[in-house]
BADO-419790 format. One line per field, with one value per residue (C-alpha): residue number from 1; x negated, y negated, z negated. Coordinates in nm, 4 decimals, padded with zeros to 6 digits, m for minus. Layout:
N
pos: c(NUM, ...)
c1: c(X, ...)
c2: c(Y, ...)
c3: c(Z, ...)
This chain:
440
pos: c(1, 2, 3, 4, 5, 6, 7, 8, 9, 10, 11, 12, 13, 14, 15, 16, 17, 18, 19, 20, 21, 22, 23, 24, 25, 26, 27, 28, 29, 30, 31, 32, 33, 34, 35, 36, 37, 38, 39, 40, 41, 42, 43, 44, 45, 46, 47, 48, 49, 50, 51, 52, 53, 54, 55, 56, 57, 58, 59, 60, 61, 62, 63, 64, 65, 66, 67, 68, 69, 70, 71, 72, 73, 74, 75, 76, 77, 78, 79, 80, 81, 82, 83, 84, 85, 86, 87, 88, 89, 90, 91, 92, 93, 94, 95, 96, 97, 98, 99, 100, 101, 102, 103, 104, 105, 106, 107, 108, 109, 110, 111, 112, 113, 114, 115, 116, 117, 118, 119, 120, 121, 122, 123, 124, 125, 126, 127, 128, 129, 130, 131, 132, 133, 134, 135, 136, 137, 138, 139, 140, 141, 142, 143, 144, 145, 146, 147, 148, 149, 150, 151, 152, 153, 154, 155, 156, 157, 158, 159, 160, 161, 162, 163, 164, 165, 166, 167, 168, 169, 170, 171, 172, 173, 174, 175, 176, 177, 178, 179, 180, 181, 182, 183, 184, 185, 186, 187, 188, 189, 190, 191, 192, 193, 194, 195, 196, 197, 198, 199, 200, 201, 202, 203, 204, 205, 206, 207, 208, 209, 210, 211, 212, 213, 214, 215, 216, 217, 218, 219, 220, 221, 222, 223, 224, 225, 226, 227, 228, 229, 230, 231, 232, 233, 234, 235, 236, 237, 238, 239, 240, 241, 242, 243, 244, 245, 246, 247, 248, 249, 250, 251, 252, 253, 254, 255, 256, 257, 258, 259, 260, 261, 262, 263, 264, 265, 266, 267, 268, 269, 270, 271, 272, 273, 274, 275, 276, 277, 278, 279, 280, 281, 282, 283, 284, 285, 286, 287, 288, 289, 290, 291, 292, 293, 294, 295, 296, 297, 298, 299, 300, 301, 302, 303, 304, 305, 306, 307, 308, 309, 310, 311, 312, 313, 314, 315, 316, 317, 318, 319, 320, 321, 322, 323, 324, 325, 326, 327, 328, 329, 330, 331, 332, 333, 334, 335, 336, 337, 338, 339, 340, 341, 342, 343, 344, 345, 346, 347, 348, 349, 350, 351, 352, 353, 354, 355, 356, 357, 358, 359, 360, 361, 362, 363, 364, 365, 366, 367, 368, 369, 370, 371, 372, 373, 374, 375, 376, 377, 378, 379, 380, 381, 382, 383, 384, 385, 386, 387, 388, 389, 390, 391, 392, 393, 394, 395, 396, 397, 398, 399, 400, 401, 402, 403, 404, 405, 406, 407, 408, 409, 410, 411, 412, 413, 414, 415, 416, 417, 418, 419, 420, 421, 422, 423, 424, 425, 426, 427, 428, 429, 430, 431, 432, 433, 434, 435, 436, 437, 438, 439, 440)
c1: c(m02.1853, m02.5806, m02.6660, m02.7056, m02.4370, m02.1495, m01.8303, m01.8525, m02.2158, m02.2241, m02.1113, m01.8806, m01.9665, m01.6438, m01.5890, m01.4261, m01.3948, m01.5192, m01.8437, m02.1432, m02.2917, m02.0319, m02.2348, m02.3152, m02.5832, m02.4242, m02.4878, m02.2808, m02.6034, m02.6809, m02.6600, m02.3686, m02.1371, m02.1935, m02.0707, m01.8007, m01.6958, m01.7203, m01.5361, m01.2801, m01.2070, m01.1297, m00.8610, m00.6887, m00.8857, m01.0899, m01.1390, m01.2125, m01.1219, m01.3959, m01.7656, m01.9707, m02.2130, m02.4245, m02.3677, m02.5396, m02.3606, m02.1021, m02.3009, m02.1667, m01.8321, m01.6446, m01.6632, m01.5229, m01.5810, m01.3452, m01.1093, m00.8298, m00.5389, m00.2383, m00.0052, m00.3037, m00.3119, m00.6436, m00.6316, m00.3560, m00.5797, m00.3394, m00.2142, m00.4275, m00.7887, m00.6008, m00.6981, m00.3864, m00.2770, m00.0906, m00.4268, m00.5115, m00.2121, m00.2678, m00.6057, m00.8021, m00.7573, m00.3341, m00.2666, m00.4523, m00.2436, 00.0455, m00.0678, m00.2131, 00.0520, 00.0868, 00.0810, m00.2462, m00.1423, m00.1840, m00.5400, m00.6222, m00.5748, m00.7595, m01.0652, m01.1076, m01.1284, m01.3608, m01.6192, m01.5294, m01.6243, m01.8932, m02.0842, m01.9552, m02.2474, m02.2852, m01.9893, m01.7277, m01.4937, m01.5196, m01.8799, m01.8919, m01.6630, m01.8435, m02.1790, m02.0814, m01.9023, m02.0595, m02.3267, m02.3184, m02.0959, m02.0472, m01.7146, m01.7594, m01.7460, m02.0724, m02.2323, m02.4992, m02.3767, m02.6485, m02.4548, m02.1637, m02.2069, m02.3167, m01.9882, m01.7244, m01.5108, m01.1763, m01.3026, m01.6121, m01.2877, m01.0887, m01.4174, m01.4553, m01.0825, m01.2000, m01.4630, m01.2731, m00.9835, m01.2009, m01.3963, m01.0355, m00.9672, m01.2443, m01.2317, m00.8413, m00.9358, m01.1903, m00.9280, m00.8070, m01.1658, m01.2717, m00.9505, m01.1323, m01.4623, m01.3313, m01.3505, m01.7775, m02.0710, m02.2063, m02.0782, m01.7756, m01.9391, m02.2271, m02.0280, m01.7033, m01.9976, m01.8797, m02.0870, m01.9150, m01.5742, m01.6737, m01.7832, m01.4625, m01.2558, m01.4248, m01.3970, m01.0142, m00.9635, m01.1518, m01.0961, m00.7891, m00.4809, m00.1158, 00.0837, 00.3948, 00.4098, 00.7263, 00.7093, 00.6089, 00.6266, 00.3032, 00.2048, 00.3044, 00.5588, 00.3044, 00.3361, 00.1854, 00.0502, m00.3151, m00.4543, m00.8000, m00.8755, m01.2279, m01.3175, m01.0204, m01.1666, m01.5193, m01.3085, m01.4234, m01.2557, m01.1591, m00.9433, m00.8915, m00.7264, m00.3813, m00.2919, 00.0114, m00.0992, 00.1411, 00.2137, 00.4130, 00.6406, 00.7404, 00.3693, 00.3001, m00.0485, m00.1950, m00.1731, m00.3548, m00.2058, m00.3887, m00.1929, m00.4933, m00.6972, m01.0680, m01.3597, m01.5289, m01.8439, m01.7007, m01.6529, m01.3155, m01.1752, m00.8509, m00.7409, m00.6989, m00.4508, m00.4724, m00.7270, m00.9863, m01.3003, m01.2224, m01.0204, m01.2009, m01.4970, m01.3005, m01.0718, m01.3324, m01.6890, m01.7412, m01.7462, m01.6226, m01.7954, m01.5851, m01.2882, m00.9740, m00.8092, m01.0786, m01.0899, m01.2206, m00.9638, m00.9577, m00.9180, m00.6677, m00.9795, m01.1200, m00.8070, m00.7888, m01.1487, m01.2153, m00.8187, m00.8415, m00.9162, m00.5955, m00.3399, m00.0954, 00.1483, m00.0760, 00.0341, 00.3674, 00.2855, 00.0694, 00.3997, 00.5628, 00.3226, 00.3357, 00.6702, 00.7548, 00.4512, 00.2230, m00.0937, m00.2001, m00.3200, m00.4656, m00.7212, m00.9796, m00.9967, m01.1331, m00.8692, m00.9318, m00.7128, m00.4454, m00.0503, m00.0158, m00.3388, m00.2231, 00.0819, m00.0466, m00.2943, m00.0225, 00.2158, m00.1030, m00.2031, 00.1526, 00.1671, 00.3293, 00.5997, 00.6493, 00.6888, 01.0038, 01.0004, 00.8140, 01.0703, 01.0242, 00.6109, 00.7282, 00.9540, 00.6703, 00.7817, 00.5384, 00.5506, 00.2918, 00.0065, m00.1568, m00.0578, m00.1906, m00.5243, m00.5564, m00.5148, m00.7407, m01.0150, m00.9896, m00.9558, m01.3034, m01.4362, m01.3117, m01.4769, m01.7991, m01.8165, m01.7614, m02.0245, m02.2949, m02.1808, m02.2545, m02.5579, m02.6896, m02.6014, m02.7256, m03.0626, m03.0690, m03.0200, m03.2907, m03.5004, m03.3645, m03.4274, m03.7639, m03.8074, m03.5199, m03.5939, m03.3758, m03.0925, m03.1287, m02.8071, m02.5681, m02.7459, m02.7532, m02.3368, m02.3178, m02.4967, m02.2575, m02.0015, m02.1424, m02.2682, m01.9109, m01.7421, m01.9932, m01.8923, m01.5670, m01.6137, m01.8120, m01.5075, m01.2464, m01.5197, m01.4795, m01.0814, m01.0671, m01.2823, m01.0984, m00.7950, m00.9118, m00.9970, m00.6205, m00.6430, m00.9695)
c2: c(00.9255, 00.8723, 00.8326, 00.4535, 00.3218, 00.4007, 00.3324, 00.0109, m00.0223, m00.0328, m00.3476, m00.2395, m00.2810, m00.3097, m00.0940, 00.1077, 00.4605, 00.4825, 00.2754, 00.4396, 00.2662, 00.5040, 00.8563, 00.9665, 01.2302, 01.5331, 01.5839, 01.8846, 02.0534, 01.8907, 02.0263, 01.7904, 01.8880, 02.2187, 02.2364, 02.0342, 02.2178, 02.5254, 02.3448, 02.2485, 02.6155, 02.7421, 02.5438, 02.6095, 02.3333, 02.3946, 02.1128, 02.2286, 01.8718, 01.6640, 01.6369, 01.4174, 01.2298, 00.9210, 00.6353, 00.3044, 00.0155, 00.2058, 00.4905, 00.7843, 00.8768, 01.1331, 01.2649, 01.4201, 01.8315, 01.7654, 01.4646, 01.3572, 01.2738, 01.0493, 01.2242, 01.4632, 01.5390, 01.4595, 01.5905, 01.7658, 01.7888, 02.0304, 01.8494, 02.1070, 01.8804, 01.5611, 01.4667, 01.2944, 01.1735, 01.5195, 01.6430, 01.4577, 01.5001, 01.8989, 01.8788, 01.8993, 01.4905, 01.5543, 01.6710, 01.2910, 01.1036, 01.2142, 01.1375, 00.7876, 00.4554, 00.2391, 00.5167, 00.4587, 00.3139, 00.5755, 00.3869, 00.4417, 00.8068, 00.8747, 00.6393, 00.8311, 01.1991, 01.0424, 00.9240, 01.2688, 01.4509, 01.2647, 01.3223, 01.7190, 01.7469, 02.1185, 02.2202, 01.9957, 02.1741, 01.8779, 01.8409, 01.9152, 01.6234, 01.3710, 01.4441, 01.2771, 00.9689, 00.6783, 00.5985, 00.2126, 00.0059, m00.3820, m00.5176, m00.8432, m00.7065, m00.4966, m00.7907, m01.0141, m01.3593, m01.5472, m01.3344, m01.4040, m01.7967, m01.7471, m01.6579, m01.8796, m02.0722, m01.9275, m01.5576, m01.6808, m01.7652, m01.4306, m01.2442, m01.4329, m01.3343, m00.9427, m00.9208, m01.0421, m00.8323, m00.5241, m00.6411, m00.6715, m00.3616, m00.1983, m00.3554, m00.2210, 00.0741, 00.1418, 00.2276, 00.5160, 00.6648, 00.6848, 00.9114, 01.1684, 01.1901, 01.5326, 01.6489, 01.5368, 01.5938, 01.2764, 00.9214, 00.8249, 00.5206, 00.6392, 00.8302, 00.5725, 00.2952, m00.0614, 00.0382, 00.4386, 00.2383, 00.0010, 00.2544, 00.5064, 00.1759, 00.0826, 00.4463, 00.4419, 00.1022, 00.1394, 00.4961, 00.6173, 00.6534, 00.5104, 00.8327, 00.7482, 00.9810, 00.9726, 00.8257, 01.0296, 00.9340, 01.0275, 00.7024, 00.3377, 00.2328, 00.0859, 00.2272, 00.5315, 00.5534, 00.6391, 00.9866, 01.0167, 01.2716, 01.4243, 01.4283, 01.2435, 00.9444, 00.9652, 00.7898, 00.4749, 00.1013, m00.0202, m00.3078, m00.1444, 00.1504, 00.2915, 00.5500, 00.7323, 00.7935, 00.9914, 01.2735, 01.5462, 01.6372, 01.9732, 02.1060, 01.9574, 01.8154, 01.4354, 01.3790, 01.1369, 01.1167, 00.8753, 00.6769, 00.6387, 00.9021, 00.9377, 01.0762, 01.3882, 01.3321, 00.9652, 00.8279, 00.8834, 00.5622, 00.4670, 00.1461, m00.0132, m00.2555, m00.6106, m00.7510, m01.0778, m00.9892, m01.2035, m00.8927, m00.6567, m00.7690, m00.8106, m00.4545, m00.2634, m00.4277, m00.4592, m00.7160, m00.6024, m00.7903, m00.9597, m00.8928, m01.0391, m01.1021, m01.2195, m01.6241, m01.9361, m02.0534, m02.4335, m02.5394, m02.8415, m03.0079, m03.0014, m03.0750, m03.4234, m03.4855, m03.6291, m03.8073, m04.1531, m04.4037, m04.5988, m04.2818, m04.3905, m04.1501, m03.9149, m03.7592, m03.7333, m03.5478, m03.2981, m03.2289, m03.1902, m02.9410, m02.7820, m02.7280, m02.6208, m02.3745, m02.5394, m02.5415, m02.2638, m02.0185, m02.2868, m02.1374, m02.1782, m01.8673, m01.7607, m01.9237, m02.2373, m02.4453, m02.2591, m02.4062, m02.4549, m02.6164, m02.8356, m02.9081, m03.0074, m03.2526, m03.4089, m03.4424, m03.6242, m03.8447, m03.9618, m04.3850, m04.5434, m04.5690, m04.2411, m04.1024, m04.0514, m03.8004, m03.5732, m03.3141, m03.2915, m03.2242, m02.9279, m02.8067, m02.8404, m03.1670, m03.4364, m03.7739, m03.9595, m03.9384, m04.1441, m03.8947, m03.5991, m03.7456, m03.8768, m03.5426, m03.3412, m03.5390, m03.4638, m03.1030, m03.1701, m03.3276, m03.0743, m02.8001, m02.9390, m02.9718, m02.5828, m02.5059, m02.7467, m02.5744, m02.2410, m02.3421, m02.4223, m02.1152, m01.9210, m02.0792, m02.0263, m01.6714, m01.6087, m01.7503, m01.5210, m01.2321, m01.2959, m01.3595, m01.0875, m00.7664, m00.6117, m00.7582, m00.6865, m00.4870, m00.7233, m01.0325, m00.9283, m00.8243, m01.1875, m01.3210, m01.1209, m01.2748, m01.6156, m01.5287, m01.4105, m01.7075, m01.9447, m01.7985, m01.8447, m02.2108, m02.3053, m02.1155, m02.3662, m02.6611, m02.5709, m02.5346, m02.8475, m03.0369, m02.9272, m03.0266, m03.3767, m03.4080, m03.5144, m03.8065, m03.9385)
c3: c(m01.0178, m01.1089, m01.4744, m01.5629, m01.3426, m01.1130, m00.9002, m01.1603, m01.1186, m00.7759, m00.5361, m00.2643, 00.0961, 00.3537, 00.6042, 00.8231, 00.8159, 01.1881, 01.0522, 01.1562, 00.8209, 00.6411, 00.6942, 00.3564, 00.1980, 00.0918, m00.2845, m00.3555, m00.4171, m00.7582, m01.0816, m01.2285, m00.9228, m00.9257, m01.2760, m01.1909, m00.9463, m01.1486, m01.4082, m01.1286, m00.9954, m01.3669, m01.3825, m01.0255, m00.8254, m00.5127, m00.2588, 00.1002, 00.2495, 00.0832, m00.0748, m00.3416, m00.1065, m00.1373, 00.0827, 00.1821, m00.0005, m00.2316, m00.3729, m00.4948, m00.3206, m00.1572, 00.2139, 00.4673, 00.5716, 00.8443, 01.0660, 00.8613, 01.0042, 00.8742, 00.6304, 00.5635, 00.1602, 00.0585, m00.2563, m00.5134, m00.8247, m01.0769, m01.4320, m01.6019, m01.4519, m01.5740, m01.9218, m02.0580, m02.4332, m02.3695, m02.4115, m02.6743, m02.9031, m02.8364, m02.9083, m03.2641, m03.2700, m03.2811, m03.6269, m03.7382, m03.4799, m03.6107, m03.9537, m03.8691, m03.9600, m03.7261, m03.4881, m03.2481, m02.9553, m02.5984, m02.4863, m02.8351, m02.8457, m02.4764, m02.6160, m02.9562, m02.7857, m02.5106, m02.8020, m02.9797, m02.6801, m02.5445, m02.9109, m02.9255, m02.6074, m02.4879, m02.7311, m02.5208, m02.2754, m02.0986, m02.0756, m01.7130, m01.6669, m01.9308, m01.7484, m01.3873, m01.6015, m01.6008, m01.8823, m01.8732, m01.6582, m01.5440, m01.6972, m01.8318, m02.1477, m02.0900, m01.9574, m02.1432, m02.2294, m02.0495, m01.7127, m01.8397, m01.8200, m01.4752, m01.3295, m01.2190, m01.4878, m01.4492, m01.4427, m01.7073, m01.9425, m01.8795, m01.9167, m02.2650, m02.3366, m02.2288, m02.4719, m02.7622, m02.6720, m02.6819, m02.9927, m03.1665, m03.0710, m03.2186, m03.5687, m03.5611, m03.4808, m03.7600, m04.0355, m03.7618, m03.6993, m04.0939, m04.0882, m03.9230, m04.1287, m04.1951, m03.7800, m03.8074, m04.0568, m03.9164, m04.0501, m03.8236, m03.8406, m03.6375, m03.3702, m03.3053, m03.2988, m03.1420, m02.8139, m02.8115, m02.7943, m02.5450, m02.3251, m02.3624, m02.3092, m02.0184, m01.8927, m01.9116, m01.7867, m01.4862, m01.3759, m01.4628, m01.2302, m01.3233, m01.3968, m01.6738, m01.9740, m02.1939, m02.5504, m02.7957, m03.1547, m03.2816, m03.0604, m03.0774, m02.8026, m02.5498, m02.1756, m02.1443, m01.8282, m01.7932, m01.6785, m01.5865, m01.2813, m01.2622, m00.9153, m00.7506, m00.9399, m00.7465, m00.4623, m00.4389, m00.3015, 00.0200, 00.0903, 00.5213, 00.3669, 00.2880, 00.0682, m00.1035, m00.4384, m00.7057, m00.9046, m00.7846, m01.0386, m00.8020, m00.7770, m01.0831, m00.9569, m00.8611, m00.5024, m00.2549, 00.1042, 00.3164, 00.5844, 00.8660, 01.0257, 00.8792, 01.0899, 00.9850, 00.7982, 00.6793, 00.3153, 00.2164, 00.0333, m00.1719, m00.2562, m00.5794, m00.4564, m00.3043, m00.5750, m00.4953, m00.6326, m00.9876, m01.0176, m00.9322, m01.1391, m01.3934, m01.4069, m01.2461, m01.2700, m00.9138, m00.6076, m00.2562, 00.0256, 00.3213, 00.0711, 00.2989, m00.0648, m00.1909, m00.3064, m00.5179, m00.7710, m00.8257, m01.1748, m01.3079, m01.3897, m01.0844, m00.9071, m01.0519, m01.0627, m00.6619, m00.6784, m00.5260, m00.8304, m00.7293, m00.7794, m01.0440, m01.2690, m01.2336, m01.5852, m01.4605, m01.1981, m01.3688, m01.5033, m01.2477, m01.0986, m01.4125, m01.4428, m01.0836, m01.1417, m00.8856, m01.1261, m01.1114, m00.8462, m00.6165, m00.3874, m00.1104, 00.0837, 00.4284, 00.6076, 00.4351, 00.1174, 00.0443, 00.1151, m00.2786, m00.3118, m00.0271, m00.1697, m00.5143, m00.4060, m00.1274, m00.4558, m00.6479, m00.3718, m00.3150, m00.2980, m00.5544, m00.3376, m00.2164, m00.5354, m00.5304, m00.2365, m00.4310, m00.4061, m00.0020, m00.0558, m00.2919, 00.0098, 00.2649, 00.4201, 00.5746, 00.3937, 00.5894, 00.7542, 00.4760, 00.2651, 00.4634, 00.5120, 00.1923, 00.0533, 00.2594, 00.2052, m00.1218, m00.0634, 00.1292, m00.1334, m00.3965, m00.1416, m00.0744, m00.5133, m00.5219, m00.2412, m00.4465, m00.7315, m00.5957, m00.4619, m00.8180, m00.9888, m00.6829, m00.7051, m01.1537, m01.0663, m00.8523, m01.0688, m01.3780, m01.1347, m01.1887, m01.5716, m01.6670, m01.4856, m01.7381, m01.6159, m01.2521, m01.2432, m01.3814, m01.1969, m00.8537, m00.9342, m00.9634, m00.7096, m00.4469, m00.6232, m00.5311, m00.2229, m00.1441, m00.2533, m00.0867, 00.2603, 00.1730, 00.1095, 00.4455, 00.5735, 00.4847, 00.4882, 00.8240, 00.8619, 00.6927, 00.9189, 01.1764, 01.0124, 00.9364, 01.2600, 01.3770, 01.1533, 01.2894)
């Protein structure tokens, strides 16, 4: 990955693996992957399958030497590449871990020898490693709060909850790092700075695979089950693909199968999982474009706000949304309202006396056709809010472009974001004409 950004930098274009778009630039010849690589085959890796390369829309990745086919391993990087708290704990760090009460929890541990490392420089052992990282990324946390107000409100309000989370754990963590003024002749102040952490956290929490450790009791009793993989993790997202992703307790090394042929000379992708691109942003500080899972979350707020003025009990049934867990998760997505944001506004636009067969609209029964229309309008109304919406914020970011070069980066991340979800919108403005159209 280039200095100043990567995999979280970058904004993810879909597409096949038999995409002509896909042929990448072979960058196997630069100075950070040959070292890598050196570093790699010293301690029993060598990868004759795939390449670092460059590609149009989802920059640095990994590509194809040969065809693929289904089943094929991709790659079987050996436990002794993975950097684990097992390295940690056997490492310099492990004789203060042990020491430290309340034990440091397993992210803690993995963040701390990052920072370590990371100011150690030529003197690391995992230099090679540290130099293809990223050196910024685009979590919400990383972003500037004038960005951060940009995005949408449900993911603006996680994205709020991320940076506090990570701010909290920083001051918790300050007690641990002063504990090892004796590793540095620098202030630990100075080297396990605010911004060190944030980057070693965001590091972890968007590159590392799921592999469980056992507990250990030098470490609090949080899951243990990050493991970051030089190399395997310069595999970037695709929502198309399918892989088998695991390690091999027999070989003893992480493995990647993939499930669908891949064409020689084509980016090789994984997949995260079936995330919308609130998710992804959020985990992994990127937006994929023509995302199938990808959606625009309506709000309780909003979902009352274009209600005919006549509906009555409409705090009872809030609650009863509420309780049969029909508030939340109610989406417009590329096929149009979703059947729980259906369902939710047919409950709230329910007559006075219909009420009482609220428990059919839960169970997907038609009440009337009074009902239906009634409550698609306002899912058209509702819709047309969120593309006006979108249109606004689109237009404030342009002009930001302009005045805030600096932020480039992190503005144009959102701008996908709302370009994404206003295609998704017209989508079901669309399905929803076409569905009040039967009522006309």
């Amino acid at each position: 990955m280039k200095n100043g950004g990567g995999r979280t930098s970058r904004i993810r274009r879909r597409k096949l693996f038999g995409s002509s778009e896909s042929r990448g630039v072979n960058e196997s010849y630069k100075p950070e992957f040959i070292e890598l690589k050196k570093w790699l085959k010293d301690r029993r890796f060598e990868d004759a399958t795939l390449i670092p390369a460059r590609f149009p829309g989802t920059g640095r990745g990994l590509m194809s030497k040969t065809s693929l086919q289904e089943g094929q391993t991709i790659i079987s990087l050996p436990e002794s590449c993975l950097l684990t708290t097992d390295t940690v704990i056997r490492s310099y760090l492990g004789m203060y871990i042990a020491k430290w009460q309340p034990p440091p929890s397993p992210l803690l541990a993995l963040c701390t020898f990052l920072v370590s490392e990371k100011h150690a420089g030529d003197r690391s052992p995992w230099k090679p490693y540290l130099e293809v990282l990223p050196k910024a990324y685009t979590c919400p946390v990383c972003l500037e709060p004038e960005v951060v107000n940009l995005l949408p409100n449900p993911l603006k309000t996680k994205a709020w909850e991320q940076r506090s989370h990570v701010q909290e754990f920083f001051s918790s963590s300050r007690g641990f790092f002063s504990s090892l003024q004796p590793l540095f002749s620098e202030a630990t102040e100075t080297i396990f700075s605010y911004r060190a952490l944030r980057w070693a956290w965001c590091t972890v929490n968007t590159r590392a695979v799921y592999m469980k450790r056992p507990p250990q009791l030098c470490l609090s009793p949080e899951p243990d089950t990050c493991a970051l993989a030089p190399y395997l993790d310069l595999l970037n997202h695709s929502p198309d693909v399918q892989v088998k992703a695991a390690f091999n307790k027999e070989t003893r090394c992480y493995e990647i199968r993939t499930a669908i042929r891949c064409g020689k000379h084509k980016e090789v992708f994984i997949c995260y999982g079936p995330h919308d691109n609130h998710r992804l942003l959020l985990e992994y500080g990127f937006v994929s474009v023509s995302n199938p899972h990808a959606c625009v979350y309506v709000s309780k707020d909003i979902l009352v706000k274009y209600l005919p003025s006549t509906a009555k009990q409409m705090n009872k049934k809030i609650s009863i949304l509420e309780d049969h867990d029909f508030i939340e998760n109610l989406t417009f997505g590329w096929d149009g309202p979703s059947w729980r944001l259906l369902t939710a506004l047919k409950l709230l636009c329910l007559e006075a006396e219909e009420f009482v067969c609220w428990k059919k609209v839960l169970l997907g029964e038609i009440i009337s056709d009074t009902n239906e229309k009634t409550s698609l309008d306002v899912a058209q109304k509702i819709c047309c809010y969120f593309i006006d919406e979108t249109h606004a914020v689109l237009r404030k970011v342009s002009c930001m472009k302009d005045e805030e070069v600096a932020l480039m980066n992190q503005l144009t991340l959102v701008e996908t974001l709302r370009m994404e979800e206003l295609k998704i919108l017209q989508a079901s403005a669309k399905a929803l004409t076409a569905l009040q159209t039967a009522f006309t």
